[in-house]
C-alpha positions in Angstrom: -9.0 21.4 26.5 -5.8 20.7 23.7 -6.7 17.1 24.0 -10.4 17.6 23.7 -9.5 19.7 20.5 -7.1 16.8 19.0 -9.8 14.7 19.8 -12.6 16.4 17.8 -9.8 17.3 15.0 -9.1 13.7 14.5 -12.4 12.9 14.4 -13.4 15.2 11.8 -10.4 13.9 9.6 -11.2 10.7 9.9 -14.9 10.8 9.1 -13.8 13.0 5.8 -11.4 10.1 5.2 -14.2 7.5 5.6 -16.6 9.5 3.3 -13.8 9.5 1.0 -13.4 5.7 0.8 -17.1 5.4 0.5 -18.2 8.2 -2.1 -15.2 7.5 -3.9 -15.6 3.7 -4.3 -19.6 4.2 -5.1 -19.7 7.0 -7.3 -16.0 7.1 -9.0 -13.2 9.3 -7.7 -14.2 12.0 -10.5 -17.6 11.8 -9.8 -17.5 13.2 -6.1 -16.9 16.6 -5.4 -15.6 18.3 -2.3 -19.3 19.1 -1.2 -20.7 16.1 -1.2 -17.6 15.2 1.1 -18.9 17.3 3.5 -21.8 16.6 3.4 -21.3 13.0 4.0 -18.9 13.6 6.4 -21.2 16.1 8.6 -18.8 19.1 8.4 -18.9 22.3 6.2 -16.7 22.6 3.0 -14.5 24.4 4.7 -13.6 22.3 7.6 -12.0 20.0 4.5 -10.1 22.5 3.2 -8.8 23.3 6.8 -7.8 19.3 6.4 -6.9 18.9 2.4 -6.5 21.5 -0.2 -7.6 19.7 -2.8 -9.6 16.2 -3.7 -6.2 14.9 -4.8 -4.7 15.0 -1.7 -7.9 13.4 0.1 -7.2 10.4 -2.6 -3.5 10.4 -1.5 -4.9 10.4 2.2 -7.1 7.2 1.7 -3.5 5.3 -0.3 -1.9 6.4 3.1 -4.2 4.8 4.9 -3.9 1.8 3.1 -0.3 1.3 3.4 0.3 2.4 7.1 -2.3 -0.3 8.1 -0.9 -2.8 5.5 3.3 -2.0 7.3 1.7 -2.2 10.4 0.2 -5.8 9.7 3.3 -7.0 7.5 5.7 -6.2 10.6 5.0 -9.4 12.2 6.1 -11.2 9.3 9.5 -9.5 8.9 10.3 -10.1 12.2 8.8 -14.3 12.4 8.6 -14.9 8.9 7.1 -18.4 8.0 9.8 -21.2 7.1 10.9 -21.2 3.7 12.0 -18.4 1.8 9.1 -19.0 -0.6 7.2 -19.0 1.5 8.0 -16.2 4.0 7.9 -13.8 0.8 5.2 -14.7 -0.7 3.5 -14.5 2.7 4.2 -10.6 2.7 3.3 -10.3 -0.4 -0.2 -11.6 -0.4 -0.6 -9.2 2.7 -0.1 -6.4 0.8 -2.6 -7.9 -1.9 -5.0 -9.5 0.0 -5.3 -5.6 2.0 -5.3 -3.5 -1.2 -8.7 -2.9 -1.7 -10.3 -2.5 1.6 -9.8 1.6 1.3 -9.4 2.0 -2.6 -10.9 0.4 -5.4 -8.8 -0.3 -8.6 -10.0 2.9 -10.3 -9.1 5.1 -7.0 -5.6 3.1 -7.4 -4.9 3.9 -10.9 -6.2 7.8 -10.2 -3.7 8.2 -7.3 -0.7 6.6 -9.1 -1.6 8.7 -12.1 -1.6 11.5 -9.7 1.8 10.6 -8.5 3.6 9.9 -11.7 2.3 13.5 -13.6 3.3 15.4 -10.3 6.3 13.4 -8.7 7.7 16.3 -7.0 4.6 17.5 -5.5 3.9 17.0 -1.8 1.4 14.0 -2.9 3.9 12.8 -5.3 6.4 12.8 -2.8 4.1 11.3 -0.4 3.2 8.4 -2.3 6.7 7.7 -3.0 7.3 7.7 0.9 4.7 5.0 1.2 6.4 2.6 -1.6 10.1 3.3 0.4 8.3 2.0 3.2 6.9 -0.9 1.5 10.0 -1.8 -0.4 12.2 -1.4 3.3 9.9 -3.9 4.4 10.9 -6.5 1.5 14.2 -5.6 2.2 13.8 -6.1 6.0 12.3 -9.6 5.6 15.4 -10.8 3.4 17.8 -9.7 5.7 15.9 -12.0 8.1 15.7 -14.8 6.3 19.5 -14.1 5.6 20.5 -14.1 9.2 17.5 -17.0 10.1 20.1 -19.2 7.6 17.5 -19.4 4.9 19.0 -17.3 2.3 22.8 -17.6 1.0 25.1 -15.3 3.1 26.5 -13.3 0.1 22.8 -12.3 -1.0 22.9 -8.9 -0.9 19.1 -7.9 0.9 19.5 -4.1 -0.4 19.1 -5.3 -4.4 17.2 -8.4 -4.0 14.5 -6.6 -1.9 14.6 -3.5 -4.3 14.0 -6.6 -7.6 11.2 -8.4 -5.5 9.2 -5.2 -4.6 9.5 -3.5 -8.3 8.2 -7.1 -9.6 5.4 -7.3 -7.0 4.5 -3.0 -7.9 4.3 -3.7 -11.6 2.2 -7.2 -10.7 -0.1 -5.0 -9.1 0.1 -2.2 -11.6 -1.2 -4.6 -13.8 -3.8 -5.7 -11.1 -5.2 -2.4 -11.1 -5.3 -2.2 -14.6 -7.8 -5.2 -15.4 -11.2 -4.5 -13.7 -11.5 -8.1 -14.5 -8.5 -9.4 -13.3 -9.3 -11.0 -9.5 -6.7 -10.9 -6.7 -6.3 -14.9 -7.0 -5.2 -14.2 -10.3 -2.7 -12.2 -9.0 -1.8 -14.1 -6.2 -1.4 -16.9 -8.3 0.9 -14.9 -10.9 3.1 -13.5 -8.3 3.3 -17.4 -6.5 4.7 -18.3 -10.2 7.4 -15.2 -10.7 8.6 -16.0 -7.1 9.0 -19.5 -6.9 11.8 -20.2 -8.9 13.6 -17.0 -7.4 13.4 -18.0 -4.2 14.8 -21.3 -4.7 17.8 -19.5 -6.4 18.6 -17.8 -3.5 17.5 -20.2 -0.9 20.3 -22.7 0.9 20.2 -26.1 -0.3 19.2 -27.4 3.6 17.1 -24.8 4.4 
């Protein structure tokens, strides 16, 4: 019977996730209320307060979900990056980009990052801050890689240089967000130009 009951719990949560992604996207994040998240998600309003305790922390729910599938994919990478350090970074970068809508839309981005700047020390502040630390340990993952592959010069420090390439990549897609009219091969293209002539700074001359 407990995993018959995990079983339908998980199931509620994620079909109040997925009405999330969809109402949200369709109507606008300010738009939707709680109720029309039940409704959508064929459970009463109080099954989604058992779940969330406010719409806030649906929206921080659905950013989760982004980023946990978006590691999960960018693992392989760290661990057989492509050849070439410009390359191999800009390959888990465009991951990240090329995944960043499939859940949010640029207005549910710029409400959740809203949400975490005004309340940092919140639970979904925190949260969301848990979910760039995992990003930015990934950047740092991949140098050391590189670094130990014989790509990257051995007194390159992966700590720092991971911590510079994933605040340059954030703000790049800060900036993303921010333009509705901006496309993600405008971005792709602006981040391919800010880290081309990094990595060939930090790159070893024969690799």
């Amino acid at each position: 019977m407990t995993g018959l009951r995990d079983r339908q719990k998980a199931d509620r949560e994620r079909r109040i996730l997925h009405a999330a992604v969809t109402l949200f996207r369709d109507r606008g994040y300010r738009a939707v209320r709680l109720e029309d998240l039940a409704d959508r998600a064929d459970v009463s309003v109080g099954t989604v307060y058992n779940y969330y305790h406010a719409k806030g922390d649906i929206l921080i729910a659905t950013v989760a979900l982004e980023v946990e599938e978006v590691v999960a994919m960018g693992q392989g990478i760290v661990e057989d990056p492509p050849r070439g350090v410009e390359a191999a970074i800009l390959a888990l970068i465009h991951q990240y980009y090329d995944h960043s809508l499939k859940y949010l839309s640029k207005e549910m981005w710029r409400t959740a990052m809203a949400i975490s700047i005004e309340a940092p020390d919140t639970p979904n502040g925190r949260r969301y801050a848990d979910l760039d630390d995992k990003l930015r340990g990934q950047v740092i993952a991949l140098i050391a890689r590189l670094r130990d592959r014989g790509e990257v010069r051995p007194r390159i420090d992966p700590v720092p240089l991971g911590e510079l390439i994933f605040n340059n990549l954030n703000m790049a897609f800060i900036e993303f967000v921010k333009n509705d009219a901006m496309t993600l091969e405008e971005l792709r293209r602006s981040i391919a130009a800010q880290m081309r002539p990094l990595a060939r700074m930090i790159a070893m001359e024969d690799a």
